[in-house]
C-alpha positions as MATLAB code, in Angstrom:
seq = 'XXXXXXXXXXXXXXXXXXXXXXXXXXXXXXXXXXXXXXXXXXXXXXXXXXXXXXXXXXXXXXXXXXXXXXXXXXXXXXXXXXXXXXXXXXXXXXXXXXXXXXXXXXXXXXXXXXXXXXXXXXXXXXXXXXXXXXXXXXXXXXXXXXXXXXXXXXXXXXXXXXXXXXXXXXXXXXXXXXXXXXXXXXXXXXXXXXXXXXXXXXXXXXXXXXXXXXXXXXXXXXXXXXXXXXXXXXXXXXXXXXXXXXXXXXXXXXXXXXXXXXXXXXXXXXXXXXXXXXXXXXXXXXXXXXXXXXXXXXXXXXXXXXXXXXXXXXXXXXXXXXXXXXXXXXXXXXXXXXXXXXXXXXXXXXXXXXXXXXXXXXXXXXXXXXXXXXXXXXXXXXXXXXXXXXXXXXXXXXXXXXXXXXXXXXXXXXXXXXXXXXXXXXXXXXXXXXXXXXXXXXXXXXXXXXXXXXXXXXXXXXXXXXXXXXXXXXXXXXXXXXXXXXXXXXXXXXXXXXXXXXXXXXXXXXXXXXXXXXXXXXXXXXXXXXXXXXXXXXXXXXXXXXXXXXXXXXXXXXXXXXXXXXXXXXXXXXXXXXXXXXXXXXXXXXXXXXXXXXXXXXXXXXXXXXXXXXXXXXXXXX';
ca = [
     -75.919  150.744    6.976;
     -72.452  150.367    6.842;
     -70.662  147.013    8.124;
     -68.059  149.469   10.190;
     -71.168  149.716   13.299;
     -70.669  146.042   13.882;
     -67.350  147.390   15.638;
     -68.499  151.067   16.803;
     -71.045  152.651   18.470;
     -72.232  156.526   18.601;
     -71.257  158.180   21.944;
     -73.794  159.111   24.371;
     -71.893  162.734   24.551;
     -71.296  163.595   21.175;
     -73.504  162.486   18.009;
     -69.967  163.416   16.107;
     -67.631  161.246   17.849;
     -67.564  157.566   17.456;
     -66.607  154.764   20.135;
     -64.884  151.687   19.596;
     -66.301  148.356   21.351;
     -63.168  146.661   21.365;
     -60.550  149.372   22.834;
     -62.831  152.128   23.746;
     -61.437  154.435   22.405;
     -63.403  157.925   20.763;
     -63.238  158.832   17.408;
     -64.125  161.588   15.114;
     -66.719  161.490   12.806;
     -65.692  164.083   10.619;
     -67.773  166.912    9.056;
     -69.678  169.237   10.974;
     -73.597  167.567   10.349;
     -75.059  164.341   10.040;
     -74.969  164.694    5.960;
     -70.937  165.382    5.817;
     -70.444  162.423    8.762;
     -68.180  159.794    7.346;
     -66.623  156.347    8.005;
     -63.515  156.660    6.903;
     -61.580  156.986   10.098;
     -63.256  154.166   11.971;
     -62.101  151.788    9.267;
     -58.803  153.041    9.813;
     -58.909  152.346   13.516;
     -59.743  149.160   12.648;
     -57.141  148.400   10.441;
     -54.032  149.466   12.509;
     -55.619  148.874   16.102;
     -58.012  145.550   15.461;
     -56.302  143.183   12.116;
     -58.383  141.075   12.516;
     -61.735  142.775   13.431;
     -60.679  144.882   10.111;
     -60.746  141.383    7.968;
     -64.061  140.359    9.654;
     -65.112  144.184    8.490;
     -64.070  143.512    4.451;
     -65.503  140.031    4.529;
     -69.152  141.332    6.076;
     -69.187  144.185    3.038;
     -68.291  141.870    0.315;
     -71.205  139.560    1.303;
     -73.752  142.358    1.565;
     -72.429  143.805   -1.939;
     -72.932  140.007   -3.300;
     -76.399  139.856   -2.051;
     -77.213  143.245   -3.369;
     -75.721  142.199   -6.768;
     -77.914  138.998   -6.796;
     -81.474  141.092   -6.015;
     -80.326  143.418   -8.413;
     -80.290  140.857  -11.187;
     -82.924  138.535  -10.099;
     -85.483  141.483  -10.759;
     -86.931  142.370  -14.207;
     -85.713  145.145  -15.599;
     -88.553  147.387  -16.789;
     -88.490  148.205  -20.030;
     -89.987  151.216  -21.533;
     -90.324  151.563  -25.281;
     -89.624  154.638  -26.920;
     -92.658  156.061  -28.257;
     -92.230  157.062  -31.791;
     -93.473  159.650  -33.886;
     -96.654  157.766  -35.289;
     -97.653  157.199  -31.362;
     -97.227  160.901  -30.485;
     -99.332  161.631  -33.552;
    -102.100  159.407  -32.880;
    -102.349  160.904  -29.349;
    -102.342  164.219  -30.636;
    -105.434  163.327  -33.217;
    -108.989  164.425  -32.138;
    -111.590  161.985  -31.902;
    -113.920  161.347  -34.651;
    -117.268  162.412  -33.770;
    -119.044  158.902  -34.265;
    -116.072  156.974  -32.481;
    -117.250  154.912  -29.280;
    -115.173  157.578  -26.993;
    -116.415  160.571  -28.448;
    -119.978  159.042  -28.160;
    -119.225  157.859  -24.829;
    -118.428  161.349  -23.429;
    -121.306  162.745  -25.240;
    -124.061  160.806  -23.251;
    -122.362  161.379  -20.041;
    -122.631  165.455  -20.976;
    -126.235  164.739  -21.811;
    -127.034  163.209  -18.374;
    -125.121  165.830  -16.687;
    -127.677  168.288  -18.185;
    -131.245  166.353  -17.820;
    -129.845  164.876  -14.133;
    -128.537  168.557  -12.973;
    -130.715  170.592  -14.310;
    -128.599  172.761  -16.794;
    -129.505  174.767  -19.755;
    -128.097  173.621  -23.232;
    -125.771  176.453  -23.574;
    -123.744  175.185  -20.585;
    -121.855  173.371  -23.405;
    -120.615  176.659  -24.540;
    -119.226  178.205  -21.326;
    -115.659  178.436  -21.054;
    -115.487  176.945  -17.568;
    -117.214  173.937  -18.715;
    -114.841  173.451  -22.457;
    -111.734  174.036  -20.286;
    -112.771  171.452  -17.826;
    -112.973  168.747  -20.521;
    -110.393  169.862  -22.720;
    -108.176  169.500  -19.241;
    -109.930  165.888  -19.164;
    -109.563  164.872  -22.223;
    -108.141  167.299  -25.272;
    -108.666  164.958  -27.785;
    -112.480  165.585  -27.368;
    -114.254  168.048  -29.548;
    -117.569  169.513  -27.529;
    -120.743  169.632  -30.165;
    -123.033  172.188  -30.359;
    -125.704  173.169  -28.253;
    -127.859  172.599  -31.161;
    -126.695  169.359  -31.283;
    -127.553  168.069  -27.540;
    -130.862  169.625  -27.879;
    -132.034  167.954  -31.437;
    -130.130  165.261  -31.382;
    -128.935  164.367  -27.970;
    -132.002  164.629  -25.842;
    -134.410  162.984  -28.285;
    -132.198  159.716  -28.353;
    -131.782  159.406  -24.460;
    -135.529  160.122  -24.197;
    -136.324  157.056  -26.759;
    -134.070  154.989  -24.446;
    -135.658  155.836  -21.096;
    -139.128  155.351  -22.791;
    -138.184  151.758  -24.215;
    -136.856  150.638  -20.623;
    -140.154  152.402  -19.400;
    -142.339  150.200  -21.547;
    -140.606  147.084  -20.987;
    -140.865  148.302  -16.893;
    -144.669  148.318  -17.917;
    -145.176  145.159  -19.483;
    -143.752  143.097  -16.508;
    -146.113  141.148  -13.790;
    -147.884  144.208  -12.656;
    -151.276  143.775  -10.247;
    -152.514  146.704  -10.348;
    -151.384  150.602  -11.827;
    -152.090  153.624   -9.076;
    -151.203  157.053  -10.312;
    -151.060  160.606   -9.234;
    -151.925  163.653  -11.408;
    -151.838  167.402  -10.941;
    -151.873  171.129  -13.525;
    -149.203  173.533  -12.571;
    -148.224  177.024  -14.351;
    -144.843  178.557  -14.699;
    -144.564  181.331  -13.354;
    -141.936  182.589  -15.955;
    -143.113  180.991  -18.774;
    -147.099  181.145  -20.406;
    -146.790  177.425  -19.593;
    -149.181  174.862  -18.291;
    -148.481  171.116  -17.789;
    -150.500  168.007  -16.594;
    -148.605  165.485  -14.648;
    -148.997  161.123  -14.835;
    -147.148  159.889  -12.113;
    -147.419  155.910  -11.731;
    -146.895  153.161   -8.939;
    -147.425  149.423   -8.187;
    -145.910  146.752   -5.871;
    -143.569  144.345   -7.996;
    -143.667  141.084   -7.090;
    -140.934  140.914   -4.767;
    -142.919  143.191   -3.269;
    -141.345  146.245   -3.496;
    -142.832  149.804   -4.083;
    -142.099  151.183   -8.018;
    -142.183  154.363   -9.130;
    -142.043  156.493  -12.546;
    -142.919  159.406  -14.423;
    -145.455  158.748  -17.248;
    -145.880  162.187  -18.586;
    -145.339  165.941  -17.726;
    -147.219  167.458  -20.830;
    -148.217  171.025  -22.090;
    -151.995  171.287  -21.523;
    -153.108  173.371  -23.569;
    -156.306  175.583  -23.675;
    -159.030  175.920  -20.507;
    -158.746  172.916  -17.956;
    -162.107  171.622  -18.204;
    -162.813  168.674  -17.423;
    -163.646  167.328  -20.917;
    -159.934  168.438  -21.518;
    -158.586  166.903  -18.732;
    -160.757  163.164  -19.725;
    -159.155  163.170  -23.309;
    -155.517  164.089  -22.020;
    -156.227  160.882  -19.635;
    -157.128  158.803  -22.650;
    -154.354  160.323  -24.367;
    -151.572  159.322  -22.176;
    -152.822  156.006  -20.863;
    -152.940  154.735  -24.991;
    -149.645  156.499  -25.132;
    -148.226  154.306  -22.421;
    -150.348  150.868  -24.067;
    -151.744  150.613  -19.983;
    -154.694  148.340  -19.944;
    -157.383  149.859  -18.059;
    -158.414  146.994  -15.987;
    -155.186  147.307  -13.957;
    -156.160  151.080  -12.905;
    -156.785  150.993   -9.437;
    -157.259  154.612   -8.368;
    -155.814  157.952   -9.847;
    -155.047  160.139   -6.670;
    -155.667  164.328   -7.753;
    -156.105  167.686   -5.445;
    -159.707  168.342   -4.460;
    -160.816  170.829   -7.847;
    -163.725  170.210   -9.709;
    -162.805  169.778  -12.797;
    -160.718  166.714  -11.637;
    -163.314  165.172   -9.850;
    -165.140  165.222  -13.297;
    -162.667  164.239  -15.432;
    -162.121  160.738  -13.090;
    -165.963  160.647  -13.556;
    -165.908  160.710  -17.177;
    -162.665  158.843  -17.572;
    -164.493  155.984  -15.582;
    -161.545  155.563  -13.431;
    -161.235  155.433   -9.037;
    -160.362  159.528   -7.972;
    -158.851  159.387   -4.903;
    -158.752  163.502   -3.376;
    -155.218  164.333   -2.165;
    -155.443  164.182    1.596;
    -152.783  166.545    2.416;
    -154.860  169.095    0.275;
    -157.972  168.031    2.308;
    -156.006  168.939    5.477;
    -154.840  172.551    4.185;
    -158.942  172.980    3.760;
    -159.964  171.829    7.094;
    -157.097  173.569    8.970;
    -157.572  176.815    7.237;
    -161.297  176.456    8.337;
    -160.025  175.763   11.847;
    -157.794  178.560   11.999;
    -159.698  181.388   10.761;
    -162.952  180.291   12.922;
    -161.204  182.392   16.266;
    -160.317  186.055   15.351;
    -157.898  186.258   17.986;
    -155.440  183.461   16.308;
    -156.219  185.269   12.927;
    -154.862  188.282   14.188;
    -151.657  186.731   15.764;
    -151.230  185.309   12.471;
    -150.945  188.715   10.561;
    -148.836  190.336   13.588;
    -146.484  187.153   12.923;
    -146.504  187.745    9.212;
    -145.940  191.801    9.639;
    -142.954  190.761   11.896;
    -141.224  188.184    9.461;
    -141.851  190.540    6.884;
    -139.807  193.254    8.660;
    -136.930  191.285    8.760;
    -137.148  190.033    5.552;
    -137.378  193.180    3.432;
    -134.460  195.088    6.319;
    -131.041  193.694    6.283;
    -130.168  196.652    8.467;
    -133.179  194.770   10.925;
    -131.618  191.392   10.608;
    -128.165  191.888   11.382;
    -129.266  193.799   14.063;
    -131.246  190.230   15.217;
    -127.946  188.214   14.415;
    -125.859  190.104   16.737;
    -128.552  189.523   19.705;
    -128.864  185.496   18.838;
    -124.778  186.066   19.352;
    -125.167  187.287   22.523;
    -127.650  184.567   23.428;
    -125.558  181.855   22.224;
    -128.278  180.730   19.626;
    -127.365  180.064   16.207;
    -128.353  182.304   13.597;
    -131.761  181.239   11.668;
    -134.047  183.443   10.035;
    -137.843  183.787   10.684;
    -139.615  181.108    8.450;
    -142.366  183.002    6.143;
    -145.827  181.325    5.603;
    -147.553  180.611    1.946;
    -151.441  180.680    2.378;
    -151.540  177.527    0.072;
    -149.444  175.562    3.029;
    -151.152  175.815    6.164;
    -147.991  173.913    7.402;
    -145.773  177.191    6.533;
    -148.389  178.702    8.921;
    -146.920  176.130   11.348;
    -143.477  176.888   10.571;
    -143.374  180.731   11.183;
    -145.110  180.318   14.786;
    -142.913  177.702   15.505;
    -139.556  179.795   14.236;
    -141.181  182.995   16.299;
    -142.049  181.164   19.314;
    -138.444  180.117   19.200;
    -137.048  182.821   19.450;
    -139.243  184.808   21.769;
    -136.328  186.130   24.204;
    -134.533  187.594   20.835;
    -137.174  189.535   19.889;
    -137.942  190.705   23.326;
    -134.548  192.258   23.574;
    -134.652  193.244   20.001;
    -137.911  195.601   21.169;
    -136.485  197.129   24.081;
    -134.173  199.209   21.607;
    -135.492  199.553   18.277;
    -139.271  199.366   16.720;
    -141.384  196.324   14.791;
    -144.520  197.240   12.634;
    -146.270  194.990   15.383;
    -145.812  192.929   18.585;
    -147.003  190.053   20.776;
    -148.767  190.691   24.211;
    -147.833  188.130   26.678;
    -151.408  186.733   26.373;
    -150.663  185.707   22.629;
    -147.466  184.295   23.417;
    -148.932  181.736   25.793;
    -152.054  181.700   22.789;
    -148.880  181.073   19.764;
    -147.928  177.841   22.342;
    -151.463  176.236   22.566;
    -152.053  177.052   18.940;
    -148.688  174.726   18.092;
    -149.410  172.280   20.623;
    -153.073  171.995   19.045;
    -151.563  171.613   15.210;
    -148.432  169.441   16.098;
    -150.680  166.409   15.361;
    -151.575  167.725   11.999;
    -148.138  168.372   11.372;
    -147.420  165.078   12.022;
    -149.665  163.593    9.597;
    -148.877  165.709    6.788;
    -145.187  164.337    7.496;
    -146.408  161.258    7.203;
    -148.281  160.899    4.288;
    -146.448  162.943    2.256;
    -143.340  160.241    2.277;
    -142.511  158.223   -0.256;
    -144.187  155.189    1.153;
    -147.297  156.128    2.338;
    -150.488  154.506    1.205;
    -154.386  155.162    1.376;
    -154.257  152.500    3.869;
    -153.244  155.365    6.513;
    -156.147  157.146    6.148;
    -158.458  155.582    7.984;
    -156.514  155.528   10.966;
    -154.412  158.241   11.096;
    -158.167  159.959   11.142;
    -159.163  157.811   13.540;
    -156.363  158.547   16.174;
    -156.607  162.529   15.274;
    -160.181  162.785   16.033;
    -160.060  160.775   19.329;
    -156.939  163.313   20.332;
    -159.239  166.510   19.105;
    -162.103  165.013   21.441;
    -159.606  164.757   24.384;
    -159.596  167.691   27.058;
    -155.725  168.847   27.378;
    -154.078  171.734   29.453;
    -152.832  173.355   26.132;
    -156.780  174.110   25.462;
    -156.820  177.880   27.220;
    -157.768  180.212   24.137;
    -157.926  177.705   21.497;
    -160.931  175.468   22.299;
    -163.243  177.129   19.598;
    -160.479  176.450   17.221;
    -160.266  172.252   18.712;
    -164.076  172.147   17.738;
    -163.995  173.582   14.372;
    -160.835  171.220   13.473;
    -162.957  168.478   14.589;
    -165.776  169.515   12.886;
    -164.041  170.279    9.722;
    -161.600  167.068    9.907;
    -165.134  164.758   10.413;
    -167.109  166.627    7.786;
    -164.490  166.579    4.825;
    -163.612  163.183    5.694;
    -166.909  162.052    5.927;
    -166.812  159.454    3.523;
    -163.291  157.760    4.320;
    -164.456  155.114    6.216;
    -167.239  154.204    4.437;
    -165.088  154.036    0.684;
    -164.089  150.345   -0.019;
    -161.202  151.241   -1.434;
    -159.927  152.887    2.286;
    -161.526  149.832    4.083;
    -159.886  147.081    2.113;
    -156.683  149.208    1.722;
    -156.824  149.335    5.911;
    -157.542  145.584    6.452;
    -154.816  144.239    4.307;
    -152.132  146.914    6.062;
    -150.770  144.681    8.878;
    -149.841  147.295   10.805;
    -153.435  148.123   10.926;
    -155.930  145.246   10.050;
    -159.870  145.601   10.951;
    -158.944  147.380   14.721;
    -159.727  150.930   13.075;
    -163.198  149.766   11.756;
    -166.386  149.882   13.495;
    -167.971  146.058   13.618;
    -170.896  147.038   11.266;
    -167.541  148.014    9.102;
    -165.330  145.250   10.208;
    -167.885  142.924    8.845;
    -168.944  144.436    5.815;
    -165.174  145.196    4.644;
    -164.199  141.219    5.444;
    -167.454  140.413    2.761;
    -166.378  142.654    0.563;
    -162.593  140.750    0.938;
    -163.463  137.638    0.862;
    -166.244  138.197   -2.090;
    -163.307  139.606   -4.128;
    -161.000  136.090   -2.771;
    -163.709  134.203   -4.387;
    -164.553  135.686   -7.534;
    -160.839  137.243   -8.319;
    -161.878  140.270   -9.792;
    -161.884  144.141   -8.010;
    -164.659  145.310   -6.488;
    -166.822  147.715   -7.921;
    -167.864  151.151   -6.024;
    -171.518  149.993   -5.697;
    -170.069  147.084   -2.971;
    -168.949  150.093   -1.168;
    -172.044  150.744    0.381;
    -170.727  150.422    4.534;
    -172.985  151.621    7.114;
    -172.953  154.454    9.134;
    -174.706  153.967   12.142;
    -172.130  151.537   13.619;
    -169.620  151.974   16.612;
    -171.710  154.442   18.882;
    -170.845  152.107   21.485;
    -167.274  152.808   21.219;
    -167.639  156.388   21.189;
    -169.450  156.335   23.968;
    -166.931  154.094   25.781;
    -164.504  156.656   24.877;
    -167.109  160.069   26.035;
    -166.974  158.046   29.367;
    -163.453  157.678   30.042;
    -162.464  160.800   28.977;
    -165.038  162.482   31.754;
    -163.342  159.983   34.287;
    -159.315  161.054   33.472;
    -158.276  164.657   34.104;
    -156.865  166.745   31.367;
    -153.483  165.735   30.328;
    -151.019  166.482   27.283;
    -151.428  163.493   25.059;
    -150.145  162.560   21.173;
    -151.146  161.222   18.261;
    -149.128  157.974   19.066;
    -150.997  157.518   22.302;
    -154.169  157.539   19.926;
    -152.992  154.570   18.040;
    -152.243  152.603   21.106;
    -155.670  153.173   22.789;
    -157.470  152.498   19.815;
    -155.297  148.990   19.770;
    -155.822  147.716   22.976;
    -160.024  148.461   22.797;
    -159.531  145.993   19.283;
    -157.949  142.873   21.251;
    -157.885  140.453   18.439;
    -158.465  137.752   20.621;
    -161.704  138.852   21.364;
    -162.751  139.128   17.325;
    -165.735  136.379   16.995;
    -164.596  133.854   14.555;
    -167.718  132.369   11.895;
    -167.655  129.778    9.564;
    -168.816  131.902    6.796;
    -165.335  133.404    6.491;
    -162.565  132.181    4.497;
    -159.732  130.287    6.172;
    -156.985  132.591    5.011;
    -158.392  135.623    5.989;
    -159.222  134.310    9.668;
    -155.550  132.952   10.145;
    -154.659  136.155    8.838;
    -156.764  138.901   11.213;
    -156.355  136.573   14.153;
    -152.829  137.535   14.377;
    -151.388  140.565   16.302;
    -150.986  143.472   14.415;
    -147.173  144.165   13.135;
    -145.701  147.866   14.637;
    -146.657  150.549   13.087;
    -142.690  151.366   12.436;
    -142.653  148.540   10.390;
    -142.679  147.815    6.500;
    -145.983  146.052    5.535;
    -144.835  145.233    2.115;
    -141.559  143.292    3.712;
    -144.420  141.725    6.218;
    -146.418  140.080    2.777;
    -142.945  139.404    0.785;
    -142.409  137.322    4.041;
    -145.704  135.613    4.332;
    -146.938  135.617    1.148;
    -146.658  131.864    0.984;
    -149.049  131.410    4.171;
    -151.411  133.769    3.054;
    -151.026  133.567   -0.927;
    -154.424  135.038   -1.996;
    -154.505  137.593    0.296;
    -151.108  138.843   -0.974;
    -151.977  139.117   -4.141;
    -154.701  141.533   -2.859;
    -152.074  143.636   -0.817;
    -150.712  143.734   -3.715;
    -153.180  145.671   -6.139;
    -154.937  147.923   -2.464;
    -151.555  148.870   -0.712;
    -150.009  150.666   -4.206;
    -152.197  153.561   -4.098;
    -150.833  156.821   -2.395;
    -152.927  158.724   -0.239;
    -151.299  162.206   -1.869;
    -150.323  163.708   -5.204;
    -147.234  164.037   -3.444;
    -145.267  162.770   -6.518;
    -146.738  165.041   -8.715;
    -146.527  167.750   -7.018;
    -142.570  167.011   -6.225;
    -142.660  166.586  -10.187;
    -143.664  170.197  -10.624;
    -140.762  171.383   -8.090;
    -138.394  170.049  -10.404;
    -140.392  171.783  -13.345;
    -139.757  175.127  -11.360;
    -135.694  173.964  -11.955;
    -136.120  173.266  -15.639;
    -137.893  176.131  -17.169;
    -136.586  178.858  -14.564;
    -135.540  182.671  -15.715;
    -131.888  180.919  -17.941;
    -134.517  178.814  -19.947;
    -137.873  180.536  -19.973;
    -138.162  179.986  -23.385;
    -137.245  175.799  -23.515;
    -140.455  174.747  -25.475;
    -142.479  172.720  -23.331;
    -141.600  169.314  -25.550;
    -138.232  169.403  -24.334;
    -139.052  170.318  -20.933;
    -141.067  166.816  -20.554;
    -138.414  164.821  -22.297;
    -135.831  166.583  -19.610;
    -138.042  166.356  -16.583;
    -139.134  162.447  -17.918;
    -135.165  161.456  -17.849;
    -134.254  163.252  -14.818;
    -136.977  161.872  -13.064;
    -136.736  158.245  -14.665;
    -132.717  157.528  -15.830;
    -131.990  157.070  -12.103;
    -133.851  153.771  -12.449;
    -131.915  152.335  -15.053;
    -128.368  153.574  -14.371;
    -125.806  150.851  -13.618;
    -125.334  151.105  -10.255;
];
């Protein structure tokens, strides 16, 4: 800003006029705008009106322009050397294909095909060599040839080395999943090794072992020596197998027999067996199924029929969601479509009043659809449960225990679904039969803090803390001939339970409610302490169970130094799943890597692509 405003101020009228603080007086600006405004006839104001305000005015600019001057030389002067030819040259060159750059930008290309699950030729689509000739021109793209021969089996030799090294660190016990799945655009069949153990800062690890072709019929013979196969491949030492977790076919069972190893059966494919019996035991829920199914179907296969639905979820104010459509492998997609048509029961009541379905609910299966969800919300639930990422076989026992006490209850949601309650029950305690009385669950159950010996029976209770502390004492796994629990236990409790349940009226209750009851009847304080068992293992079931929200592997990184055996246990029980989850997630990336673009990817690079997508994550640099 010029010195001049020391001496003049803009009028209040007129942003074009000027007034003087000494003599008042209004001046012109000049120009017509702020950009043509000038000063020149306020300094001569003040040099014929105010002398001496006019030196005071000169004396004010010189010092500014003399402090200007003095920033002005005091900073650096940038200096920018002229690039000469040879530079413009060099920037110009290409990079040679073995430079660290060019090599560089080749691995990230490589990860952005295993990680993203994108064919080989993606290399060769214009979009994609514009993109990095934009990012960097001096970069020549190889072949497609090139990432597939060359590319993928180096990156696949690195994930394996940081695999085995992964392997050969202070590992308790190995637990692995394992499943078959066919392509179903591609004469393809692969056998899935997933593996897991607690580290010893107690945290949960996870990889992918293998992903291989299998070949030929899947006996079990077949299945034994791919087993063998992959666990030499992999240099795992038997003795830290604890338990390879499979779905419930035959040929699986057998092959864990003849492998000698632990076979755990999937319990989320044990569920889809007992609800399926459950469902289809009352014809009329069967045939509200298949009106459900003609309905979604409908929509599906009519767009004309769906945008007609749209516009009346508009005029309801409900957003716009499409019926769900049920897969008879996934009784939970059963689940889904009631739950989607139940939901929007008012749409499709106005959607009949003007135009036709294949078939329709009476009101008598509407109210049936609601008791049949209320009824398989708790099975829901548990398939939710166990199929996350951190569940462990030491949910089994109780999660069963708390669903069959809620199936036993009498609730209001019962009307026209009670045949369907008992045959859940039924088929829930029959295929389950042996959970409670498999060492592996019991021990599993006991060293869970969240869940401890208050799911067991006493006969159990007892029998499970031997097993324990014979384990404690000789530091070596059990065998499945200690396994041997007794059946005959805990008939008081059920009985207990027959008696209240006659006493309360029927109420809506929840599988949490289950977990709570089954807490308070197992006060720990009550527990009778003997002198046969160890001190650690009293100290440690004396103690109030954790919440079932919690983490128990942060509970034994905590307390590992109170109870130090006993951790060490947790360690090798609590890393085997309850599902083939893992594999089975495996397999839905499969389905991305040999789709309809690369139905003819041999099945050796699909497992190297599927191993580093599934495995890099781990090592990336974070």
């Amino acid at each position: 800003m010029s010195a001049v405003w020391k001496h003049f101020k803009v009028s209040e009228k007129e942003a074009k006029t000027a007034v003087c603080r000494h003599c008042s007086a209004e001046l012109s600006r000049g120009g017509a705008s702020a950009k043509t405004y000038s000063t020149s006839s306020l300094i001569y104001h003040l040099k014929s009106r105010h002398p001496e305000r006019h030196a005071e005015y000169e004396k004010d600019t010189a010092a500014a322009k003399a402090t200007a001057a003095a920033k002005r030389k005091a900073a650096p002067s940038p200096t920018t050397p002229t690039p000469s030819v040879a530079d413009f040259l060099e920037k110009a060159k290409k990079f040679a294909n073995d430079s660290a750059k060019a090599k560089g930008i080749t691995k990230r290309i490589m990860e952005f095909i295993a990680l993203d699950d994108q064919p080989f030729s993606v290399v060769e689509d214009v979009g994609f060599r514009r993109l990095i000739d934009h990012i960097e021109p001096r970069y020549t793209i190889p072949s497609r040839r090139h990432f597939s021969d060359v590319c993928l089996p180096e990156m696949y030799n690195v994930v394996s080395t940081n695999v085995h090294e992964l392997l050969a660190t202070d590992i308790a016990a190995l637990s692995f999943t394992t499943d078959i799945w066919s392509s179903d655009v591609s004469p393809t069949s692969m056998l899935s090794l997933t593996a897991q153990w607690i580290d010893t800062d107690f945290k949960l690890q996870k990889i992918v072992l293998h992903s291989q072709e299998f070949r030929g019929s899947h006996t079990a013979v077949a299945i034994s020596e791919a087993f063998a196969n992959m666990f030499d491949t992999w240099r795992i030492d038997r003795s830290k197998v604890h338990a390879v977790v499979s779905d419930n076919a035959r040929n699986m069972a057998k092959a864990m027999e003849d492998s000698n190893l632990k076979g755990i059966r999937c319990m989320a494919h044990t569920i889809q067996l007992a609800v399926n019996e459950g469902l289809l035991s009352q014809r009329s829920i069967a045939d509200v199924i298949a009106i459900g199914r003609k309905i979604v179907g409908h929509f599906k296969h009519s767009p004309l029929a769906y945008a007609r639905l749209q516009s009346i979820q508009e005029q309801f104010g409900m957003p716009q969601k499409r019926f769900q459509q049920d897969v008879s492998t996934r009784w939970n997609s059963t689940y889904y479509m009631l739950e989607s048509l139940f939901a929007q029961k008012r749409v499709l009541a106005t959607y009949i009043a003007d135009h036709d379905l294949p078939a329709t609910f009476t009101a008598y299966q509407w109210v049936l659809i609601e008791n049949i969800l209320s009824l398989l919300a708790p099975f829901e639930q548990i398939t939710k449960e166990i199929s996350s990422s951190d569940a462990s076989v030491a949910d089994v026992i109780p999660l069963l225990a708390a669903l069959k006490r809620l199936l036993n209850k009498e609730a209001e949601t019962d009307h026209g679904v009670k045949t369907t309650k008992s045959a859940l029950l039924e088929a829930v305690s029959t295929r389950f039969s042996q959970a409670d009385s498999e060492p592996l669950y019991c021990i599993a159950t006991v060293l869970d803090p969240r869940y401890k010996d208050h799911y067991l029976d006493v006969g159990k209770k007892m029998r499970t803390r031997e097993m324990i502390q014979a384990e404690l004492d000789s530091g070596k796994p059990l065998g499945d001939g200690d396994g041997q629990v007794m059946h005959s236990a805990g008939d008081e409790n059920s009985a207990e339970s027959k008696r209240a349940r006659t006493a309360d009226e029927p109420r809506t209750v929840s599988l949490s409610d289950m977990f709570d009851e089954i807490l308070q009847e197992n006060n720990p304080f009550a527990r009778q302490m003997t002198s046969s068992t160890a001190q650690q293992l009293d100290g440690y079931l004396s103690e109030v169970p954790i919440p079932r929200s919690n983490n128990p592997l942060e509970f034994w990184r905590t307390n590992q130094g109170r109870f130090p055996d006993l951790a060490q246990m947790a360690r090798r029980y609590l890393s085997a799943p309850c599902t083939s989850t893992d594999s089975e997630r495996l397999f839905s990336a499969a389905c991305h890597v040999i789709d309809e673009k690369r139905n003819r990817l041999s099945c050796e690079k699909a497992e190297k692509l599927l191993f580093i997508k599934k495995n890099l994550p781990l090592f990336l640099k974070k």
